[in-house]
C-alpha positions in Angstrom: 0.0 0.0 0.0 2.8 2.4 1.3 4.6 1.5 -2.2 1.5 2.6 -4.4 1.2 5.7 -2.5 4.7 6.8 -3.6 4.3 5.4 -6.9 1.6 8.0 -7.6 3.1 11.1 -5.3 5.8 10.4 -7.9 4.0 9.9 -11.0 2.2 13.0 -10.2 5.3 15.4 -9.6 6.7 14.0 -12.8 3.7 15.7 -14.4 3.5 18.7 -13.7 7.8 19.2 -13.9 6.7 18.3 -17.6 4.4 20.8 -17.6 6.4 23.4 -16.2 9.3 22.6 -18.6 6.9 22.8 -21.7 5.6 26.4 -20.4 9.3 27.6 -19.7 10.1 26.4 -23.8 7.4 28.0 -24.9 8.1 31.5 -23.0 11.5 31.3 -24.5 10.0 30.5 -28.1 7.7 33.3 -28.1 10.4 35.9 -26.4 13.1 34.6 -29.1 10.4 35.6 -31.9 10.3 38.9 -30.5 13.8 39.6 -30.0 14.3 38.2 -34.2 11.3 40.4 -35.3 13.5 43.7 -34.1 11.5 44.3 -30.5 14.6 45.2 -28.8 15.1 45.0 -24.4 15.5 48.9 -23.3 18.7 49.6 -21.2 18.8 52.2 -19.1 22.2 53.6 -18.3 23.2 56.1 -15.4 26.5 57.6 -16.7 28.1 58.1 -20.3 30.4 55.8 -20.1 28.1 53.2 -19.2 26.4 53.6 -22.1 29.2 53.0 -24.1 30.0 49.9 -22.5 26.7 49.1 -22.9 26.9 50.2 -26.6 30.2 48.3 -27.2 28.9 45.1 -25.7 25.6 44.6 -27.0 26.0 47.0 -30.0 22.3 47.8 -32.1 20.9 44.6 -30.6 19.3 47.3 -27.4 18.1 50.6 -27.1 19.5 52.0 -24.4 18.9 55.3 -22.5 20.9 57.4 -20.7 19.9 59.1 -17.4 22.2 61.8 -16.6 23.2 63.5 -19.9 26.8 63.7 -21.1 28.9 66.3 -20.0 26.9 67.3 -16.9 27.9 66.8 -13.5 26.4 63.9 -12.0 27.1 65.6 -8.5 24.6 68.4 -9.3 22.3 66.2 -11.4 18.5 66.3 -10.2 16.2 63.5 -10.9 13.1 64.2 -13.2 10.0 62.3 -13.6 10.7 61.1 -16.8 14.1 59.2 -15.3 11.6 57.3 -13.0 9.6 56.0 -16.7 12.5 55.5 -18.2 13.5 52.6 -15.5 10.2 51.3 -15.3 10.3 50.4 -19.0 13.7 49.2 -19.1 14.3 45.7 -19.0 17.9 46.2 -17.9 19.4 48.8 -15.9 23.2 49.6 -15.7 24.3 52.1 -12.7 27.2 52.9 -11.3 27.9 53.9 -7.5 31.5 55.3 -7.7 32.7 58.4 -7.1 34.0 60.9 -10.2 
């Protein structure tokens, strides 16, 4: 009796693992159909030399958007509403903590 128990606990995980492995596949089908038909992942960078690592890693396969422009202080920089949207629809974002 004990032995059928188990036999059917494990029968039953086995299932749904199979399950769960056929819905990962297919969320990595559909998201590799997006990434071929041009929707690229937004990056958003703090700093301009993020952005070109950013740029010389992953090249035209992102769009990526800086926060603080180039050539302005970062010391002096004040955060706008449109920084706060520009995170929220990033998929990635890159920032740096160090002192200039």
């Amino acid at each position: 009796m004990l032995m059928l128990v188990l036999l059917v606990a494990c029968g039953k995980a086995s299932t749904e693992t199979k399950e769960t492995v056929a819905e990962t596949n297919t969320q990595a089908s559909e998201e590799s159909k997006e990434n071929t038909a041009g929707d690229k992942k937004n990056v958003v960078v703090t700093h301009s030399f993020l952005q070109d690592m950013t740029e010389q890693i992953a090249g035209d396969t992102v769009n990526i958007e800086l926060i603080i422009p180039a050539g302005e202080d970062p010391h002096l920089y004040v955060a706008k509403p449109e920084d706060y949207t520009k995170l929220k629809r990033s998929r990635f974002s890159f920032i740096s903590w160090s002192t200039f």
